[in-house]
VEXDREN-2710 file (C-alpha; in Angstrom, 1 decimal):
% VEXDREN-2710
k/r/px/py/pz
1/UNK/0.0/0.0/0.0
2/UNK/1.3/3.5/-1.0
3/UNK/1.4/6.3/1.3
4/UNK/1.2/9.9/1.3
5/UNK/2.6/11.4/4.1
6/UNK/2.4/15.7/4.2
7/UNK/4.1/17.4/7.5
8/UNK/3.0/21.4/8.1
9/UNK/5.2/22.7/10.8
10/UNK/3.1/25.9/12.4
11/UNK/5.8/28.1/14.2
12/UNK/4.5/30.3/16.6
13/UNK/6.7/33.2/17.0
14/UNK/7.4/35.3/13.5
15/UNK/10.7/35.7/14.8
16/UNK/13.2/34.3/11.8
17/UNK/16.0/33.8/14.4
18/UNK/16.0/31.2/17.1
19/UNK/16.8/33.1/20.3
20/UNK/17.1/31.3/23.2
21/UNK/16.7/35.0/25.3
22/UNK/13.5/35.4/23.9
23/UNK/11.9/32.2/23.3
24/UNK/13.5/28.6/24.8
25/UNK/10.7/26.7/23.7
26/UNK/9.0/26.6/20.3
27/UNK/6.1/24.7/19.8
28/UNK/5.3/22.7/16.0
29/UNK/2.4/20.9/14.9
30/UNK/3.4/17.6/12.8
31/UNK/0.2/16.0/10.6
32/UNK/0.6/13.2/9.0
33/UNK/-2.3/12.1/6.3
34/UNK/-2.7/9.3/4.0
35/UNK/-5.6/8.5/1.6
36/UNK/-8.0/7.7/4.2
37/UNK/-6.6/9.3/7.7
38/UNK/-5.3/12.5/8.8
39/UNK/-2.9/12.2/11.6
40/UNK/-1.6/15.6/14.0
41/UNK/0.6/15.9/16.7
42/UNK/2.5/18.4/18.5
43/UNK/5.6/18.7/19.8
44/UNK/7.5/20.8/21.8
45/UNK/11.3/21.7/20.3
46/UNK/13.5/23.4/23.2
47/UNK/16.3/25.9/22.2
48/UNK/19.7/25.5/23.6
49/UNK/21.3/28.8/25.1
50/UNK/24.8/29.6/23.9
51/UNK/26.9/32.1/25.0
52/UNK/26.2/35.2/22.9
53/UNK/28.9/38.3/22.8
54/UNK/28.1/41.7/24.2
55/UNK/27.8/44.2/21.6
56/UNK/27.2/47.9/21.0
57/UNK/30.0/49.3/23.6
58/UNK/30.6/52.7/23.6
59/UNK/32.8/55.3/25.7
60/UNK/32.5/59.1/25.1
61/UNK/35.2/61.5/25.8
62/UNK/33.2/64.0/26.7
63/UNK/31.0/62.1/29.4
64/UNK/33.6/59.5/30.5
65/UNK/30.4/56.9/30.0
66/UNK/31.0/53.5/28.7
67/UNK/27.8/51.5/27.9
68/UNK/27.5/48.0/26.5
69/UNK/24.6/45.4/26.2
70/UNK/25.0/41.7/26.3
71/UNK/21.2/39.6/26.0
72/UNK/22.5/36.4/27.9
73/UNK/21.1/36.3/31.5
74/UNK/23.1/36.5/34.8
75/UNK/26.9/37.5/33.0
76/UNK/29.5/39.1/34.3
77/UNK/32.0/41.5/32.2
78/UNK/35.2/42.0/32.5
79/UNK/36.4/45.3/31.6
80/UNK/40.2/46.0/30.0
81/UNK/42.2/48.7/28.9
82/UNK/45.5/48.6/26.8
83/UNK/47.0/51.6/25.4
84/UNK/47.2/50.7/21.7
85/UNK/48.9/53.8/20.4
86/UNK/51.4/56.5/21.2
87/UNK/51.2/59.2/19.2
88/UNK/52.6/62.9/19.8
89/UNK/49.6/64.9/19.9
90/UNK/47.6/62.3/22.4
91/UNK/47.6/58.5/23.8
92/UNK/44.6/56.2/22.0
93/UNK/43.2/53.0/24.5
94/UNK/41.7/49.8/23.3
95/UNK/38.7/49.1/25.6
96/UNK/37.9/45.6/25.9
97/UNK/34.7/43.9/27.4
98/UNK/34.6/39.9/28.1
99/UNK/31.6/38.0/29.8
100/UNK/31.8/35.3/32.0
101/UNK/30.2/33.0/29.6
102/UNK/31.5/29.8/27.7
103/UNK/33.0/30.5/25.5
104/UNK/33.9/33.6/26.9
105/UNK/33.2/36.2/24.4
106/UNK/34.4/39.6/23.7
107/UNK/33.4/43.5/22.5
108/UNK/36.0/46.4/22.3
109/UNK/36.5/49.8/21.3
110/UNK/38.8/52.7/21.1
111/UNK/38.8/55.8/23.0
112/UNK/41.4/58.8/23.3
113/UNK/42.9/60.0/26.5
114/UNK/40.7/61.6/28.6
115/UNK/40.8/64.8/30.9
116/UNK/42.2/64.9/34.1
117/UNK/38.9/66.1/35.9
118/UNK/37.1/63.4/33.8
119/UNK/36.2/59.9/35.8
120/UNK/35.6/56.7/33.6
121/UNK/32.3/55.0/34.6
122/UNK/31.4/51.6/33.0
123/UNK/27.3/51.1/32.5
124/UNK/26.7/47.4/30.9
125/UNK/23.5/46.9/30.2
126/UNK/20.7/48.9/31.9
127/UNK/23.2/51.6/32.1
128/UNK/23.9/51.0/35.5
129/UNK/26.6/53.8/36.4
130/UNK/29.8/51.9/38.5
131/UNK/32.4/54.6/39.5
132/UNK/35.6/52.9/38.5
133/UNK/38.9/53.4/40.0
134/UNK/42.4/51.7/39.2
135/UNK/45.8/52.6/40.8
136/UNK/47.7/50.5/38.8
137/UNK/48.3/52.2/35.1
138/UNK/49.4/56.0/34.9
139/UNK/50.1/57.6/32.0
140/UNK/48.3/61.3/32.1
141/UNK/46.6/60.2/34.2
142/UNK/44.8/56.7/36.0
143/UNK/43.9/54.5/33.5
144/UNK/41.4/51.4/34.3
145/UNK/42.5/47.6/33.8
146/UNK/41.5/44.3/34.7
147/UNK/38.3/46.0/36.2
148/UNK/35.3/43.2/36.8
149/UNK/31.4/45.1/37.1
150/UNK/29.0/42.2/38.3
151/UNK/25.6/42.7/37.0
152/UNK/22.4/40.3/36.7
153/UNK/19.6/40.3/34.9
154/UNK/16.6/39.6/36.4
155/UNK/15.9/36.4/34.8
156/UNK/12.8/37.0/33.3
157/UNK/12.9/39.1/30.5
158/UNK/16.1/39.6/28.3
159/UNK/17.6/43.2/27.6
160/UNK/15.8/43.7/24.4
161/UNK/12.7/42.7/26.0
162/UNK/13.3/45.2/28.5
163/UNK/14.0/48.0/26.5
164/UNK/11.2/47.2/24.5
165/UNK/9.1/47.1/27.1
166/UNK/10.2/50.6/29.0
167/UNK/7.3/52.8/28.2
168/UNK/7.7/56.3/26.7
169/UNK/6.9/59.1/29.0
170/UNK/3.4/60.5/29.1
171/UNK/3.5/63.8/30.0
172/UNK/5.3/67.3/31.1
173/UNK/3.4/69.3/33.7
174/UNK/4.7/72.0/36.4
175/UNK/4.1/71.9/40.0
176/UNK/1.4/75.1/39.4
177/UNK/-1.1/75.5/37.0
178/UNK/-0.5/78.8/35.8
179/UNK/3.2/79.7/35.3
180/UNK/4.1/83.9/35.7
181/UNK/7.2/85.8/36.1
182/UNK/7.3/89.5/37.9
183/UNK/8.1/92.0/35.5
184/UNK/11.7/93.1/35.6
185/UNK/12.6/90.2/37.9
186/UNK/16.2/88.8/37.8
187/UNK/17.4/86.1/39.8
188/UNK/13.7/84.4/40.0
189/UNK/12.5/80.6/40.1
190/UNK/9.2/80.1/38.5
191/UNK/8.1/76.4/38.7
192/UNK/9.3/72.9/39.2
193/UNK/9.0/71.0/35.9
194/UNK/8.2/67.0/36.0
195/UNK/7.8/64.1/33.9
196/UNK/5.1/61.3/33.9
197/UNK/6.8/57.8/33.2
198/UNK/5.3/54.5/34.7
199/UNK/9.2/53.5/34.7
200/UNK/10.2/56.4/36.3
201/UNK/13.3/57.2/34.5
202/UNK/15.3/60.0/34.7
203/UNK/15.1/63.0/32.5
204/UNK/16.8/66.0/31.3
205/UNK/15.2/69.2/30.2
206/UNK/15.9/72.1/28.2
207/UNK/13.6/74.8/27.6
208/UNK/13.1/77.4/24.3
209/UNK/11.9/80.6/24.4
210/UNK/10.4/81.7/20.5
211/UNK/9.9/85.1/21.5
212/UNK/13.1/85.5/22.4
213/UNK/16.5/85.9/20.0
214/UNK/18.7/82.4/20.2
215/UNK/21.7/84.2/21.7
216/UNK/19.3/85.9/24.4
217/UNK/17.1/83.1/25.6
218/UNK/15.6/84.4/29.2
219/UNK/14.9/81.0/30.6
220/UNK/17.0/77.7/31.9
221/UNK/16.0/74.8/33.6
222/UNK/18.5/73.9/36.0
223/UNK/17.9/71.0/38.5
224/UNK/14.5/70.4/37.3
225/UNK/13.7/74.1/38.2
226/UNK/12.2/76.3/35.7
227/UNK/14.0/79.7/35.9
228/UNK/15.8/83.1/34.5
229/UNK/18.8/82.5/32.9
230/UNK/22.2/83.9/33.4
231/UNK/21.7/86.4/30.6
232/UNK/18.9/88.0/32.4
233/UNK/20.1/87.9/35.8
234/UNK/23.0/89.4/34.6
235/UNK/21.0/92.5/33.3
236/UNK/21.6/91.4/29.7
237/UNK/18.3/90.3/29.2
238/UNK/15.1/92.1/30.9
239/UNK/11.4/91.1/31.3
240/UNK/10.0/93.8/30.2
241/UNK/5.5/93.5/30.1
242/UNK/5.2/96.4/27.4
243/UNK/7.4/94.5/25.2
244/UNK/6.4/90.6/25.6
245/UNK/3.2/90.7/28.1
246/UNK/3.2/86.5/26.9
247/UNK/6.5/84.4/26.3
248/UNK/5.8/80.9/24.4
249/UNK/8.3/77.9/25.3
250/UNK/8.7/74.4/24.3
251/UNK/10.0/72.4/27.2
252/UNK/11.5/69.2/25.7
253/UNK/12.7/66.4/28.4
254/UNK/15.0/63.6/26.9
255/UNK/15.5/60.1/28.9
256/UNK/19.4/59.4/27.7
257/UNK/18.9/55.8/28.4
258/UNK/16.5/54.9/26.8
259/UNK/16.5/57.8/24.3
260/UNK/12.8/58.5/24.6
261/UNK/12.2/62.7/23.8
262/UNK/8.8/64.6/25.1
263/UNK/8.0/67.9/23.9
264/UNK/5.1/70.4/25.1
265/UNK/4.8/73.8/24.6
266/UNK/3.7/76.3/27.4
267/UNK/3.1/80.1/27.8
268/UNK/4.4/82.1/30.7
269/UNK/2.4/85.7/31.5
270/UNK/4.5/88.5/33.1
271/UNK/3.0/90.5/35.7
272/UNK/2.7/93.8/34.9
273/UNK/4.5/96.1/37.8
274/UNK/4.6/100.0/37.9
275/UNK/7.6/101.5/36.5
276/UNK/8.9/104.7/37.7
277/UNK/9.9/107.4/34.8
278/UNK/13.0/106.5/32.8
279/UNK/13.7/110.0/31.4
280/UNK/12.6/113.5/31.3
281/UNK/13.5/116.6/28.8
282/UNK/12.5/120.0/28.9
283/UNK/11.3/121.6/25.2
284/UNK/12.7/123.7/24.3
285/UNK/15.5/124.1/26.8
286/UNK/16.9/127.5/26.4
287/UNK/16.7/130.7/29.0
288/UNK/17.9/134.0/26.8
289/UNK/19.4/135.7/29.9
290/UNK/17.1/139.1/29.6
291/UNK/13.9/137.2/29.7
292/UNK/10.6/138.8/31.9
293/UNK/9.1/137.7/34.9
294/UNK/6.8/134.8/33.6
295/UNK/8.3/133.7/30.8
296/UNK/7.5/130.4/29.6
297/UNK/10.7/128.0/29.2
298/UNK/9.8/125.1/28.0
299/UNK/7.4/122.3/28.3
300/UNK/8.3/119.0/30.3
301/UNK/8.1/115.3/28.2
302/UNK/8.8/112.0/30.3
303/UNK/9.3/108.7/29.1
304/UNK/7.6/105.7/31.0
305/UNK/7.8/102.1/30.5
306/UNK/4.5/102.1/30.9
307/UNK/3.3/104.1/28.2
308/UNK/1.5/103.6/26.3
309/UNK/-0.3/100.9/27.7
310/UNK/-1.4/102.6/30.5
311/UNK/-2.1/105.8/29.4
312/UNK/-0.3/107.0/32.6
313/UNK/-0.4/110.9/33.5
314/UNK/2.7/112.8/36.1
315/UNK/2.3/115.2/38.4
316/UNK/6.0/117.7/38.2
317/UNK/7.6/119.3/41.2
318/UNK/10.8/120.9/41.6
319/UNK/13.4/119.3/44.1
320/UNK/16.0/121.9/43.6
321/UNK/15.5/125.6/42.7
322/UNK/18.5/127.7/42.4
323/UNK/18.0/131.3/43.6
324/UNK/14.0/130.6/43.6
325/UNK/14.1/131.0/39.9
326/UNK/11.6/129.0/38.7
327/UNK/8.1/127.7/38.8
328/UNK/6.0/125.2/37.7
329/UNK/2.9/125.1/36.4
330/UNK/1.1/121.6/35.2
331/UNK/3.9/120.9/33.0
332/UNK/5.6/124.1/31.8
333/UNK/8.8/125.5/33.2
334/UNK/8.3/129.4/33.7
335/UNK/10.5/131.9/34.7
336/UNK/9.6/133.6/38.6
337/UNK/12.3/136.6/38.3
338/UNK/14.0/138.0/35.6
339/UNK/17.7/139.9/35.5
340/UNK/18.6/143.6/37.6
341/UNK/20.0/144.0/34.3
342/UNK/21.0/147.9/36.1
343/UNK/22.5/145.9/38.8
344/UNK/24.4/143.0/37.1
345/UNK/27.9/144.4/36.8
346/UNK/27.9/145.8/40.3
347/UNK/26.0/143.0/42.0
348/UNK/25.8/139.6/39.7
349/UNK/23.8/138.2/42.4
350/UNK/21.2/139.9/41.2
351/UNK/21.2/138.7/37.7
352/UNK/21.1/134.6/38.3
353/UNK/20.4/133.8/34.4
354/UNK/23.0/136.3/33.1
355/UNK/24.8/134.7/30.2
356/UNK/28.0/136.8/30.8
357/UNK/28.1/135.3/34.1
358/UNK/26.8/131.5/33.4
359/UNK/25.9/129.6/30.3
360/UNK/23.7/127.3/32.0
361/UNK/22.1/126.3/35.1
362/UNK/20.5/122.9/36.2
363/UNK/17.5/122.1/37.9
364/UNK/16.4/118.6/39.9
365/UNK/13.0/117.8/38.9
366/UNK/10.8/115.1/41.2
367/UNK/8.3/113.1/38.8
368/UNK/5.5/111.1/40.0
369/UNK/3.2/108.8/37.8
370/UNK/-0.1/107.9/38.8
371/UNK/0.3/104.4/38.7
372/UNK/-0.6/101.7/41.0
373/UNK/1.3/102.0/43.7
374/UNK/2.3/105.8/42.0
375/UNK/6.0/106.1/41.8
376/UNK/8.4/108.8/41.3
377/UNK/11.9/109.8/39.8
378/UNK/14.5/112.8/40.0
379/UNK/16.3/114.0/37.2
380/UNK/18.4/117.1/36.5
381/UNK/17.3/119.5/33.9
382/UNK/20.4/121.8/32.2
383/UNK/18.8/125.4/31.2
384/UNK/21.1/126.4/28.3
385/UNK/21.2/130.2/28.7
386/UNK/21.7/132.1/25.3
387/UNK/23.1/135.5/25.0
388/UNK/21.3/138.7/24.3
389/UNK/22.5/142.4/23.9
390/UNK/22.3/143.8/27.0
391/UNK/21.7/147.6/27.0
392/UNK/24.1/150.1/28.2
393/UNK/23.5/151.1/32.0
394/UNK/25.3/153.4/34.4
395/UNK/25.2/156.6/32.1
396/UNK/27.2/159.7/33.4
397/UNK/28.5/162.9/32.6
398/UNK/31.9/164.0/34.4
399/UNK/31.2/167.7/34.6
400/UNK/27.4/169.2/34.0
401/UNK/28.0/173.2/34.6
402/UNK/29.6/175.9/32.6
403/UNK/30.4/179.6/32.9
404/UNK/27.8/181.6/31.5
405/UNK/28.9/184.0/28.5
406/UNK/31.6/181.1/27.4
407/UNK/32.0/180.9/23.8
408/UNK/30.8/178.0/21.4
409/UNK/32.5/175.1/20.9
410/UNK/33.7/175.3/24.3
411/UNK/33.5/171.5/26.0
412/UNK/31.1/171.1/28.9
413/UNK/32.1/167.4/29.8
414/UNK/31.8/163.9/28.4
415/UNK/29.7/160.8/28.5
416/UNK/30.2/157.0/29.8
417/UNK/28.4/154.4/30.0
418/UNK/28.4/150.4/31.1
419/UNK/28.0/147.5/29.3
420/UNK/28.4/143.7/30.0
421/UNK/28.6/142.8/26.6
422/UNK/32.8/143.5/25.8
423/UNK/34.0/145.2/22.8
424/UNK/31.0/146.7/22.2
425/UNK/30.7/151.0/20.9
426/UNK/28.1/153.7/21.6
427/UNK/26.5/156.6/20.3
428/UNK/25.1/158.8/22.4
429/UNK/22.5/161.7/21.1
430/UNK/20.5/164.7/22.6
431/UNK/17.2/163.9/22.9
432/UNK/15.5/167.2/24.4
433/UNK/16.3/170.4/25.8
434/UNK/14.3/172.2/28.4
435/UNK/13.9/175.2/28.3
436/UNK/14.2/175.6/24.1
437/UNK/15.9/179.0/23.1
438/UNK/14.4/180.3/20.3
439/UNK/16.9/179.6/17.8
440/UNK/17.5/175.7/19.2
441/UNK/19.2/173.7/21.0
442/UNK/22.0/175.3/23.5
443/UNK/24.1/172.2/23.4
444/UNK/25.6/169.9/21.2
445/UNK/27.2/166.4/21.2
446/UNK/30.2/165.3/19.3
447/UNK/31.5/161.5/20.2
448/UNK/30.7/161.4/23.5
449/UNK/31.1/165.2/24.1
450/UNK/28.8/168.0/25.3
451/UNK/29.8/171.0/23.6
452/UNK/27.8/174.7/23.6
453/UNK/25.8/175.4/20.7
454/UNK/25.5/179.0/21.7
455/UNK/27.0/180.7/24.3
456/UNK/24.8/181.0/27.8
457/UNK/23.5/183.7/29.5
458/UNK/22.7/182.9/33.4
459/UNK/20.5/186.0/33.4
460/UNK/18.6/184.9/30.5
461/UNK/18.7/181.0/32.8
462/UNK/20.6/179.8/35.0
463/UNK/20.5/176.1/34.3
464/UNK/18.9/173.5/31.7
465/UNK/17.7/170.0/32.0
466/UNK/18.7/167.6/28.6
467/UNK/17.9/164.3/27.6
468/UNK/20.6/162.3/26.5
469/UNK/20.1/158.7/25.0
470/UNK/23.0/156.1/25.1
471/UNK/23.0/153.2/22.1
472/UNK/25.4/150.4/21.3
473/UNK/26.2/148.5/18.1
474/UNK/24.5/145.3/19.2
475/UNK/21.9/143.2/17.3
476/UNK/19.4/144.3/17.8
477/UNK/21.2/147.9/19.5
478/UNK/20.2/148.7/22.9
479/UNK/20.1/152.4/24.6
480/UNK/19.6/153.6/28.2
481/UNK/18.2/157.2/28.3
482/UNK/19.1/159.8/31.3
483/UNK/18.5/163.2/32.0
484/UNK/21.0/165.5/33.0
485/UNK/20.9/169.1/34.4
486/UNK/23.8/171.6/33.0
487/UNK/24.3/174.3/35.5
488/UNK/25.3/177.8/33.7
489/UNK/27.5/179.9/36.6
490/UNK/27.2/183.4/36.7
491/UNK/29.6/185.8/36.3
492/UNK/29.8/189.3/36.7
493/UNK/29.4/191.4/33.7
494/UNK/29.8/195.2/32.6
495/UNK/26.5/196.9/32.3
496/UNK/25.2/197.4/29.3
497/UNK/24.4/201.1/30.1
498/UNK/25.2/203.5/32.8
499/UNK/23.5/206.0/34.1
500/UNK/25.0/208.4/37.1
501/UNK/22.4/209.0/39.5
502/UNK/24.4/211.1/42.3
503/UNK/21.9/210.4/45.0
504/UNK/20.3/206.7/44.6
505/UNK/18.0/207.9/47.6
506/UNK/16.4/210.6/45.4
507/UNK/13.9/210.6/42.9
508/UNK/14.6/209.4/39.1
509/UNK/13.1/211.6/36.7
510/UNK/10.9/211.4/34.1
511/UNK/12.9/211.7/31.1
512/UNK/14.4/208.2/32.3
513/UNK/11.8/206.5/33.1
514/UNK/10.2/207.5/29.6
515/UNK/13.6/206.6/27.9
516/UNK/13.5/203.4/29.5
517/UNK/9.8/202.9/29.0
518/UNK/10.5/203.8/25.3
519/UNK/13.7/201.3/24.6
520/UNK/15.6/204.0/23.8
521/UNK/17.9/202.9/27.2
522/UNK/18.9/198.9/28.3
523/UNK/16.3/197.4/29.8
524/UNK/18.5/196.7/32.6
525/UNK/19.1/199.7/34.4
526/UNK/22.5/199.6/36.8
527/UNK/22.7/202.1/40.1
528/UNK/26.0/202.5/40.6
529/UNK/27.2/204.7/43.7
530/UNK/29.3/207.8/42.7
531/UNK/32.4/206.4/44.2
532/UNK/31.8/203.1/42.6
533/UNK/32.7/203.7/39.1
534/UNK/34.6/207.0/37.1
535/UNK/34.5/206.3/33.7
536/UNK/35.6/209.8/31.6
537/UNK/33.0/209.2/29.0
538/UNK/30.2/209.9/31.8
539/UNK/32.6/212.7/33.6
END
């Protein structure tokens, strides 16, 4: 009798390699069928472990972490190091890793020098860190040899299993619910940042502000504490409300074991604080040293961080006023009390704002917001004062009398005046005469000289007031104007006619009186006693 015999093996595990780590025991179902009977049966094939090598190990420089994974349960490792190189610019190691199993079998790699602050730790497997330390090797510095780390597994998964089976982490949440950051603050902690993993692996997280450049970022986490960074409590940086009111970060925690990354964006409000003033200008800023009483100097312009979001209003006050000068009212600078400009030369304390004496002045100005809480600031103000022409003061004549009967041309006296203004020239012109003769003016002036015009007669008056006015060759000119009072001294004078009266007690006669009465004598008669005068023309 022919037979027919079909066998269908049914693996179950899709795994193409046999691995005793993962699977000792595979199961297979055998059927055997013929013509008329279908036979099945199932048997159970076990896997014989062998000793399998570690693999994947890795030292850094820059950590001084050495990592390496081996899937066979309950090894040991044997850690070596042989200096495989010398070369003049550094020193190269060969790192090699043996397991306890049979055969033994081996994993190496290579690795430079490392720093001298820098301690090598091994990490097989589950990145267990062992601190290792070796006396015996020095070349710059201690090198590790014949170094044995003990680790088990726990027998019931293999490594692969149990990285595959470390879950990811869930979730990044703060200790508060809302996170916020003081205006202005520096050196400030604003939350504690954690991690949701059923494993409860450790993580490391970094934090990126978007609304901030790359070079200027204002937040760190440092020891799982979200904070300011050094930039801004150094002063580089500043939270500023008016500016960013909202920052947006991404928080991203990385597990460096088992390489598992977690992102999760946040936002963190800044609390809006009341900022005192930052600067204040006076428009314009100039004084011209002659101004009035009242004079309006300028108006007063602050700058606020708080502006314009606030709409915020100050109140001005003056904190130091040189001399009492000044007043304010809302926010104009005014002039309270202007320049003795009659007094300046003589007594400068009277003109404060006198360019000749000082080109500026400063003020101290208190400003106060009405924010809430209302704060204030000082700040000096300079008052630039300009020059002006200032008119001539102090006008004098050195001699104001003359002799009656003296002849014209002849010099009377001359004129001065001040002036603060150096190098400057004056005119100086007559402005009136009282009383007028009937041909003009009695005087004249030449330079800065009173000369007669005519000759003076005391009898006809004895003195005369003039107006003088004094102008320099400023821009625009300036002039004082005085009065002066020119004194004509009498002098005694022949008489115009003579008339011998022997006896002044007796009675004139009428022919004189009607030949004074008539003009045909002086009007000004003379009595002269008869020992008085002898003149032969009378006899």
């Amino acid at each position: 009798m022919d037979f027919f015999f079909l066998v269908v093996v049914k693996r179950t595990t899709d795994q193409s390699r046999l691995n005793y780590e993962e699977q000792n025991q595979h199961k297979i179902c055998v059927q055997f069928s013929n013509e008329t009977e279908l036979i099945e049966e199932t048997f159970l094939i076990n896997i014989q472990d062998i000793n399998e090598s570690p693999y994947n190990l890795q030292c850094s420089n820059h950590t001084g972490f050495c990592t390496v994974f081996d899937d066979d349960f309950n090894q040991t490792f044997k850690f070596e190091i042989k200096t495989i190189n010398h070369y003049e610019n550094g020193t190269y190691f060969e790192i090699l890793c043996t397991d306890n199993g049979q055969p033994p079998l081996s994993v190496s790699t290579w690795i430079k020098v490392l720093p001298d602050n820098m301690t090598l730790m091994f990490v097989p497997v589950l990145s267990l860190i062992i601190p290792v330390n070796d006396n015996n090797n020095t070349i710059d510095k201690q090198t590790r040899d014949n170094i044995v780390i003990s680790y088990s597994n726990d027998g019931d998964k293999t490594e692969r299993q149990r990285r595959q089976a470390n879950s990811p982490p869930q979730n990044i949440y703060f200790n508060i619910l809302h996170l916020t950051i003081p205006e202005n603050a520096r050196d400030y902690e604003i939350a504690n940042v954690y991690v949701t993993d059923e494993d409860n692996d450790n993580y490391v997280c970094t934090v990126h502000t978007y609304d901030a450049p790359e070079d200027s970022q204002p937040f760190d986490i440092v020891n799982g504490i979200l904070r300011t960074s050094l930039i801004v409590q150094d002063g580089l940086y500043n939270i500023n409300y008016e500016k960013i009111p909202v920052y947006n970060i991404t928080v991203t925690c990385t597990d460096p074991i088992h390489q598992y990354t977690i992102r999760k964006h946040f936002t963190i409000d800044v609390i809006d604080i009341n900022e005192p003033p930052i600067q204040l200008i006076l428009v314009p800023d100039t004084l011209p040293e002659n101004s009035p009483m009242d004079y309006v100097i300028g108006r007063f312009y602050a700058s606020d961080p708080d502006l314009p979001v606030d709409n915020q209003t100050f109140e001005y006050s003056i904190a130091m006023n040189p001399n009492g000068m000044f007043r304010i009212d809302n926010d104009q600078l005014i002039l309270k009390r202007t320049n003795d400009v009659e007094m300046c030369i003589s007594q400068p304390d009277l003109c404060p704002h006198d360019y000749e004496q000082i080109t500026s002045l400063l003020i101290r100005i208190n400003i106060k917001d009405n924010g809430q809480p209302s704060v204030s600031q000082k700040f000096w103000i300079q008052i630039r004062i300009t020059d002006e022409n200032d008119p001539p003061v102090n006008l004098q004549l050195n001699q104001n009398f003359i002799r009656e009967n003296s002849p014209i041309g002849t010099l009377i006296g001359s004129f001065s005046a001040e002036d603060q203004d150096l190098y400057q020239t004056h005119t100086y012109t007559l402005v009136n005469q009282s009383p007028l003769l009937n041909n003009g003016f009695l005087f004249v002036i030449e330079d800065n000289n009173l000369r007669l015009l005519q000759s003076p007669d005391y009898e006809l008056d004895s003195f005369y007031i003039i107006t003088v006015q004094c102008t320099d060759n400023g821009t625009p000119p300036a002039s004082i104007t005085s009065d002066f009072l020119i004194e004509i001294i009498d002098v005694d004078e022949l008489p115009d006619t003579y008339i011998f009266i022997p006896n002044p007690d007796g009675i004139i006669s009428d022919d004189i009186i009607n030949d004074l009465m008539n003009g045909r004598q002086t009007p000004r008669t003379i009595f002269l006693p008869q020992s008085t005068y002898s003149l032969p023309s009378l006899g």
